[in-house]
TORKOL-4160 file (C-alpha; in steps of 0.2 Angstrom, whole numbers, padded with zeros to 4 digits, m for minus):
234
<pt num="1" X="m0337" Y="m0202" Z="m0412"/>
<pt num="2" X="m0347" Y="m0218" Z="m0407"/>
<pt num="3" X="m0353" Y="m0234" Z="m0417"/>
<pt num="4" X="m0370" Y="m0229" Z="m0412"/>
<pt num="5" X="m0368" Y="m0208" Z="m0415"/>
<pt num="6" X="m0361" Y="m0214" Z="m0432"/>
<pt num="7" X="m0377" Y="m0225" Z="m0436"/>
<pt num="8" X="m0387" Y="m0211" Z="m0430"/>
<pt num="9" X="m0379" Y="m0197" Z="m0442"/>
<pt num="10" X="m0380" Y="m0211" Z="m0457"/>
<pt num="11" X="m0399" Y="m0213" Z="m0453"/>
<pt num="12" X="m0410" Y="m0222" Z="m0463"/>
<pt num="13" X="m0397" Y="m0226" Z="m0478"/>
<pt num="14" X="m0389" Y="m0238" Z="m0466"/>
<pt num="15" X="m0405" Y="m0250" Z="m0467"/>
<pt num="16" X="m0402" Y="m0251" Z="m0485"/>
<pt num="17" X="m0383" Y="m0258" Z="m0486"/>
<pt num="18" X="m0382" Y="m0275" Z="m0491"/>
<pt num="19" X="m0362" Y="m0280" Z="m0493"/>
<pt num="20" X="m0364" Y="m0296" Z="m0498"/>
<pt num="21" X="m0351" Y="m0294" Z="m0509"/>
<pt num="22" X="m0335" Y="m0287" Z="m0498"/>
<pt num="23" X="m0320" Y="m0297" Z="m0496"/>
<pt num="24" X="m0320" Y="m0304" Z="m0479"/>
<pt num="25" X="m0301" Y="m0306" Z="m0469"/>
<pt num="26" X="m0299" Y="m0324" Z="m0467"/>
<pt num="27" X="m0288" Y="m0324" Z="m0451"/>
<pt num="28" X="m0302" Y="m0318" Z="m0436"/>
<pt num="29" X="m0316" Y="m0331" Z="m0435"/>
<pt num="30" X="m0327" Y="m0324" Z="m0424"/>
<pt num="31" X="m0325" Y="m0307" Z="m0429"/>
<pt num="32" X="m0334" Y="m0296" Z="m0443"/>
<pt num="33" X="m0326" Y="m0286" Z="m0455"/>
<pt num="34" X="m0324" Y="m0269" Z="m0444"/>
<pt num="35" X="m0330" Y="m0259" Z="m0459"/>
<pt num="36" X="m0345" Y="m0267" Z="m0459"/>
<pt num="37" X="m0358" Y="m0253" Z="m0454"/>
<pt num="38" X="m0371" Y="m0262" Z="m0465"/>
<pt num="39" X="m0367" Y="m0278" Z="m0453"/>
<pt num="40" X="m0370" Y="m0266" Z="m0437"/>
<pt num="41" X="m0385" Y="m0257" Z="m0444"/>
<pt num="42" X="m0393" Y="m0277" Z="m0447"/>
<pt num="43" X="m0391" Y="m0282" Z="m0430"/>
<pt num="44" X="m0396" Y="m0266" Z="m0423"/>
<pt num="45" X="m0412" Y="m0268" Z="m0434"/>
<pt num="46" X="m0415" Y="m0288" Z="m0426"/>
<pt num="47" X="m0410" Y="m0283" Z="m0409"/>
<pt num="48" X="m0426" Y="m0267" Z="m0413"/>
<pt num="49" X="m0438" Y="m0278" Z="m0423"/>
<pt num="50" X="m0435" Y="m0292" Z="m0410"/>
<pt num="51" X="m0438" Y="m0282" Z="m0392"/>
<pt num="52" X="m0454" Y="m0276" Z="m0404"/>
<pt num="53" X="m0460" Y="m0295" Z="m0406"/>
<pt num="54" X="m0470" Y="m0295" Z="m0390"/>
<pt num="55" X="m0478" Y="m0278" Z="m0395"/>
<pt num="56" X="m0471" Y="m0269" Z="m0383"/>
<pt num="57" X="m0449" Y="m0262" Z="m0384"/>
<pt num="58" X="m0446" Y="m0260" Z="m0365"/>
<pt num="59" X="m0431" Y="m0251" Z="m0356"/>
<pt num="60" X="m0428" Y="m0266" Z="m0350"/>
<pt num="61" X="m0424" Y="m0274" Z="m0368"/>
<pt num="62" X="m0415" Y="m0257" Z="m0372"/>
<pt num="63" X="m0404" Y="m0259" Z="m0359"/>
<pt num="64" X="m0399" Y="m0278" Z="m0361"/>
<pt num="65" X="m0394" Y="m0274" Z="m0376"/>
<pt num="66" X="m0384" Y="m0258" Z="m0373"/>
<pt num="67" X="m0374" Y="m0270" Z="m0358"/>
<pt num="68" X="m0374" Y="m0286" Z="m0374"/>
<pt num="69" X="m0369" Y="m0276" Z="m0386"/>
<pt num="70" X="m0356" Y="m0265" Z="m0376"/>
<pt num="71" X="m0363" Y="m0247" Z="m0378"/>
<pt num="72" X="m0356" Y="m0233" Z="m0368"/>
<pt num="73" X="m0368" Y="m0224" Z="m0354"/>
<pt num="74" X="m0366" Y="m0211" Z="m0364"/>
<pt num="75" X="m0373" Y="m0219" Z="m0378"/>
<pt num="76" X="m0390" Y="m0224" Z="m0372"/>
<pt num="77" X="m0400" Y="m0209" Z="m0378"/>
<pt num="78" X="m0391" Y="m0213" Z="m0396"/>
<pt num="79" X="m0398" Y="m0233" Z="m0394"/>
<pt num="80" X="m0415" Y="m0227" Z="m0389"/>
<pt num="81" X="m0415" Y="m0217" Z="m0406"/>
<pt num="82" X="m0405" Y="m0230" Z="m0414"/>
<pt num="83" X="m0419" Y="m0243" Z="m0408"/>
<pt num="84" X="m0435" Y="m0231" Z="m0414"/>
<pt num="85" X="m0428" Y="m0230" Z="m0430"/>
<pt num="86" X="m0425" Y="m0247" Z="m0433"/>
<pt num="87" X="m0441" Y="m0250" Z="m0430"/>
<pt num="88" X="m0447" Y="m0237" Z="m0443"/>
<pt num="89" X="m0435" Y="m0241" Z="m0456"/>
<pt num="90" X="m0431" Y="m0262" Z="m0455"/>
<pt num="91" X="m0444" Y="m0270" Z="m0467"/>
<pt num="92" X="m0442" Y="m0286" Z="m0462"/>
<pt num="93" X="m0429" Y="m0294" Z="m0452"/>
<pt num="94" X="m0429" Y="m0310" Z="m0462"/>
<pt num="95" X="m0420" Y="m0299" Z="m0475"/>
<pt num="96" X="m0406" Y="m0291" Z="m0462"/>
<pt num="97" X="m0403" Y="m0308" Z="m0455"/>
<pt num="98" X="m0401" Y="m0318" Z="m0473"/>
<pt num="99" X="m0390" Y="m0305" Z="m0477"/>
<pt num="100" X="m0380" Y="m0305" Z="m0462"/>
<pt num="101" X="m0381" Y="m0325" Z="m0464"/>
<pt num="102" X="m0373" Y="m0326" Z="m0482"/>
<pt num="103" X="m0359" Y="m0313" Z="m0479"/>
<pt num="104" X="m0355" Y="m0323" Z="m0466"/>
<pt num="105" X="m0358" Y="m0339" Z="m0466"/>
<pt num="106" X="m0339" Y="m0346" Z="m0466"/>
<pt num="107" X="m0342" Y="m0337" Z="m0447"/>
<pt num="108" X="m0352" Y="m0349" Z="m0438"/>
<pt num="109" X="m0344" Y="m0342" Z="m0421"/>
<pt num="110" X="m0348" Y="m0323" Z="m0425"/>
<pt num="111" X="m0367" Y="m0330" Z="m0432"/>
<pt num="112" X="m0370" Y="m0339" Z="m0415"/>
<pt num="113" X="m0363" Y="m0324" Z="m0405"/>
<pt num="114" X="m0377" Y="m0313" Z="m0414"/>
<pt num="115" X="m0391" Y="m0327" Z="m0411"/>
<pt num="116" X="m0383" Y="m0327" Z="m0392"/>
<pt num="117" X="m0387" Y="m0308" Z="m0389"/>
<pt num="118" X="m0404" Y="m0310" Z="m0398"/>
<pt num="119" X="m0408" Y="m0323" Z="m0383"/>
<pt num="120" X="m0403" Y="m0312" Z="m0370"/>
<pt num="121" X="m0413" Y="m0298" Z="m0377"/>
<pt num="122" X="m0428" Y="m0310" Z="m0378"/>
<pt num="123" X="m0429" Y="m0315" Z="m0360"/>
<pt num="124" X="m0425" Y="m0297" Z="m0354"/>
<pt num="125" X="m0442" Y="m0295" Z="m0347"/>
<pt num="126" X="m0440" Y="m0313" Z="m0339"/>
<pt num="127" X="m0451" Y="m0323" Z="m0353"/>
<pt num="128" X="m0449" Y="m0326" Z="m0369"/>
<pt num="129" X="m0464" Y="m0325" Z="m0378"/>
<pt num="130" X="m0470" Y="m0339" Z="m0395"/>
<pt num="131" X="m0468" Y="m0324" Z="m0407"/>
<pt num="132" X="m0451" Y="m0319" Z="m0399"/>
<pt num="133" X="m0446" Y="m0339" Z="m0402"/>
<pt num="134" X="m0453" Y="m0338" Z="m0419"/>
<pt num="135" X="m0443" Y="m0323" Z="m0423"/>
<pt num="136" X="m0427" Y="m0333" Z="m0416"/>
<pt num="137" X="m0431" Y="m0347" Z="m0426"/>
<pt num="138" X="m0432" Y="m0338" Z="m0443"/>
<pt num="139" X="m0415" Y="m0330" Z="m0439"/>
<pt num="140" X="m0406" Y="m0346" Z="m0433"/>
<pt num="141" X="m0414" Y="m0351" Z="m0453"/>
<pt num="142" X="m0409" Y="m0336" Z="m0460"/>
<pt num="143" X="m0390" Y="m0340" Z="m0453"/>
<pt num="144" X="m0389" Y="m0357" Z="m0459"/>
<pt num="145" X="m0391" Y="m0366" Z="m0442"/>
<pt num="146" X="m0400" Y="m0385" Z="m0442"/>
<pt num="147" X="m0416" Y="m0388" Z="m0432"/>
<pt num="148" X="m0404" Y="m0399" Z="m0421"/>
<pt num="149" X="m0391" Y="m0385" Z="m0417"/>
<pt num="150" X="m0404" Y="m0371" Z="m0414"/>
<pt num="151" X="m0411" Y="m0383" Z="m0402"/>
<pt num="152" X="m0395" Y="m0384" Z="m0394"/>
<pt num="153" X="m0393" Y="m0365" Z="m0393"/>
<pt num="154" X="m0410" Y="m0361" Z="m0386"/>
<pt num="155" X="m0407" Y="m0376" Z="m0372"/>
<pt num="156" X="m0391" Y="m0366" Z="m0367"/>
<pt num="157" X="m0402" Y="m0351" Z="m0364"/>
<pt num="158" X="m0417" Y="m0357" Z="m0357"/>
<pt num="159" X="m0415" Y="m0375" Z="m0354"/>
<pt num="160" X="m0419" Y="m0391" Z="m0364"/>
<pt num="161" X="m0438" Y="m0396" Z="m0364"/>
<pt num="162" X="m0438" Y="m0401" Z="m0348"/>
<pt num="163" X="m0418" Y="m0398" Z="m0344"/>
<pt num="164" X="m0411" Y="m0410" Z="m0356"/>
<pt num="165" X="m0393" Y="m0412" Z="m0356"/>
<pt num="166" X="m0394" Y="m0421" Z="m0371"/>
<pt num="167" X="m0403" Y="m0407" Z="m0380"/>
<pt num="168" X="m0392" Y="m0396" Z="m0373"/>
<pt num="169" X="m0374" Y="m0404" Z="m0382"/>
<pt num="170" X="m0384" Y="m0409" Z="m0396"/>
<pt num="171" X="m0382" Y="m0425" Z="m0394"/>
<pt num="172" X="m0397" Y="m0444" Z="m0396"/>
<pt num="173" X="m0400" Y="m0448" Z="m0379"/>
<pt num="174" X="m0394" Y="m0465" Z="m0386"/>
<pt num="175" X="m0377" Y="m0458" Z="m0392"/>
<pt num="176" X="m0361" Y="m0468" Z="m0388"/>
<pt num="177" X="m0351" Y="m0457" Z="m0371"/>
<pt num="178" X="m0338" Y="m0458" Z="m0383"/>
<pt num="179" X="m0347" Y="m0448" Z="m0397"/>
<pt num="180" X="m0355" Y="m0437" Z="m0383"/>
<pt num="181" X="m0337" Y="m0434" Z="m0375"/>
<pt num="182" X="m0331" Y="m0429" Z="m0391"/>
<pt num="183" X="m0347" Y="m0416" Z="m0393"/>
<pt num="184" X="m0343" Y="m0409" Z="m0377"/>
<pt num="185" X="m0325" Y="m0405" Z="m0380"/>
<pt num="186" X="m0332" Y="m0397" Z="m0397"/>
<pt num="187" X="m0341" Y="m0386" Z="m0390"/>
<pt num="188" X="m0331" Y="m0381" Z="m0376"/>
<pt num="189" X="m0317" Y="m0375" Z="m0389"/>
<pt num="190" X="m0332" Y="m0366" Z="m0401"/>
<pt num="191" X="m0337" Y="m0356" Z="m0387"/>
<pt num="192" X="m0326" Y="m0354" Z="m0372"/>
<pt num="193" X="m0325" Y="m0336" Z="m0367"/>
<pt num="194" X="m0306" Y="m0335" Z="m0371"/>
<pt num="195" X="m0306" Y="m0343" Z="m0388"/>
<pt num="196" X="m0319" Y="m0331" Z="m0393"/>
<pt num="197" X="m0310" Y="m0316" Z="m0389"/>
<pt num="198" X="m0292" Y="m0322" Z="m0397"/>
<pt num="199" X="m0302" Y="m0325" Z="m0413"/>
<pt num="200" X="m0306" Y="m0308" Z="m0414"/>
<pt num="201" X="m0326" Y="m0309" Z="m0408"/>
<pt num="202" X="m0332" Y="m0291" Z="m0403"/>
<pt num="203" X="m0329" Y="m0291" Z="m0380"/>
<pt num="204" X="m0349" Y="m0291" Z="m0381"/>
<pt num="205" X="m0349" Y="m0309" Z="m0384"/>
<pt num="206" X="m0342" Y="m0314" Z="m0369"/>
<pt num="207" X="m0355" Y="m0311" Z="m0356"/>
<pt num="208" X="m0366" Y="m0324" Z="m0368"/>
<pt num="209" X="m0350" Y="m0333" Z="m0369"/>
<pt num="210" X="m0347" Y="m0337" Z="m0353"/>
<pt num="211" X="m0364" Y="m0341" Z="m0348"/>
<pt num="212" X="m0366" Y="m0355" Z="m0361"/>
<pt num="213" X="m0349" Y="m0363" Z="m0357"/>
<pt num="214" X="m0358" Y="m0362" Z="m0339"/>
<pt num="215" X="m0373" Y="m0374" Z="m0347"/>
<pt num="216" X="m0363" Y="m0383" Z="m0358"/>
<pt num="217" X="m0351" Y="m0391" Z="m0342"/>
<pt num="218" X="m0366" Y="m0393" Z="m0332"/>
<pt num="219" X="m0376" Y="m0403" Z="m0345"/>
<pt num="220" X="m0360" Y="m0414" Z="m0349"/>
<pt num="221" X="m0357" Y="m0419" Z="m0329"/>
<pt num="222" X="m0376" Y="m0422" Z="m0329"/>
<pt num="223" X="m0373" Y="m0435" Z="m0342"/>
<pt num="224" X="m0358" Y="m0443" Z="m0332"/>
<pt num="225" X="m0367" Y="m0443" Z="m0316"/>
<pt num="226" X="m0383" Y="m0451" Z="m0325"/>
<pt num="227" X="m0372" Y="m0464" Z="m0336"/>
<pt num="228" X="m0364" Y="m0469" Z="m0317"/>
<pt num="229" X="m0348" Y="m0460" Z="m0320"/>
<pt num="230" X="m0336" Y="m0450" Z="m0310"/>
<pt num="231" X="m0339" Y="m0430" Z="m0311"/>
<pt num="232" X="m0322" Y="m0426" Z="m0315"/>
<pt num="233" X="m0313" Y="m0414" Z="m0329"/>
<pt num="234" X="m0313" Y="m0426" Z="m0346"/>
C-alpha cells in the first residue's frame, strides 16, 4: 500500500497527530523518523494550504508536488484527494509547521529540504504570489530559520533582489573572500545532491538539491569574477 493510499484510509485523524515527543534516530540528518505519518500528513497539509495561498490549487501545483515529493503515477488520484482534504481539515499551517519545526529542529537539512519543495510548489504556475511569500516566510519562522538564511533560500529559488550573489551565500557584500570562501564551501557540503542522499534525506529532495547547488556555484564564481579573481574550483 502506498504512503499516500495510507494517509488516505487514515483520513482526517492524521491532521490531528502531533509527535513532538517521539524519540528521534540520531544517525540520518537529513532524514525523518520513517514512522512519522503525523510528519507526512504536516507537509502534505503545507504543500495543500500553500498551492491554496493564491486562491486557486491548480494541476499544475498538484503535479509539482507529486514529481517534489515522489509520488507514483498511480498515486495521483490519492494526492488529488490527499490535497482536497488537506485543505478541509488543516486549521492553520502555522501549527503543522511549528510542529514539524520543533520535532525537528536538530534537522536543519530535512527542514530546508521541506522549505525547498514548498518553493518549487510556489512557483509551479510560474509566479509567486505576496501571500504565497508570506506563507513561506511564516514556515521558514515556524522551522527556526533567521531572516538572513531565509533570504538566502528564497535567493536560491528565485534569485537575490536583483541577483545578488551575496544574498544568495548569505554573506555582507563587505565580507572578507576568506569568510565568503568559507560560506561557500558550507554550503556546498549542507546541500550537495549526494550528501543529502547518504544522510538519509527522502530521493525527493534531490531535484531541489541539485538545483540549489546549481545557484550556490554560480553565485560564488560571480563573486570571484567581480573581486577580479580566476573562476576556477576553490
Amino acid at each position: 500500500m502506498s504512503i499516500w493510499q495510507r494517509i488516505l484510509d487514515i483520513g482526517r485523524s492524521l491532521f490531528e497527530l502531533d509527535g513532538a515527543s517521539e524519540t528521534l534516530p540520531e544517525d540520518l540528518e537529513c532524514a525523518p523518523d520513517p514512522n512519522d505519518v503525523g510528519f507526512t500528513a504536516a507537509v502534505i497539509g503545507l504543500g495543500a494550504k500553500l498551492a491554496k495561498a493564491d486562491g486557486t490549487v491548480t494541476n499544475d501545483e498538484i503535479a509539482v508536488f507529486s514529481h517534489v515529493f515522489r509520488a507514483a503515477p498511480k498515486d495521483e488520484v490519492a494526492v488529488r484527494r490527499v490535497f482536497d482534504l488537506a485543505q478541509k481539515t488543516v486549521r492553520g499551517y502555522e501549527s503543522y509547521a511549528r510542529k514539524i519545526g520543533k520535532k525537528y529542529q536538530n534537522r536543519p537539512c530535512l527542514l530546508e529540504g521541506v522549505l525547498d519543495g514548498l518553493f518549487y510548489i510556489a512557483g509551479a504556475d510560474g509566479v509567486v504570489t505576496q501571500d504565497e511569500m508570506v506563507f513561506l516566510e511564516t514556515v521558514a519562522a515556524a522551522f527556526g530559520f533567521s531572516e538572513a538564511t531565509f533570504r538566502r533560500i528564497k535567493a536560491s529559488h528565485l534569485g537575490a533582489s536583483p541577483d545578488d550573489p551575496y544574498a544568495i551565500l548569505g554573506v555582507a557584500h563587505d565580507a572578507e573572500f576568506g569568510d565568503i570562501r568559507i560560506a561557500y564551501r558550507k554550503l556546498m557540503a549542507d546541500n550537495h545532491p549526494d550528501r543529502l542522499v547518504t544522510n538519509g534525506a527522502p530521493r525527493e529532495f534531490e531535484m531541489a538539491a541539485h538545483d540549489k547547488a546549481a545557484a550556490i556555484t554560480s553565485a560564488y564564481a560571480k563573486i570571484r569574477v567581480e573581486r577580479g579573481m580566476l573562476v576556477r574550483p576553490d
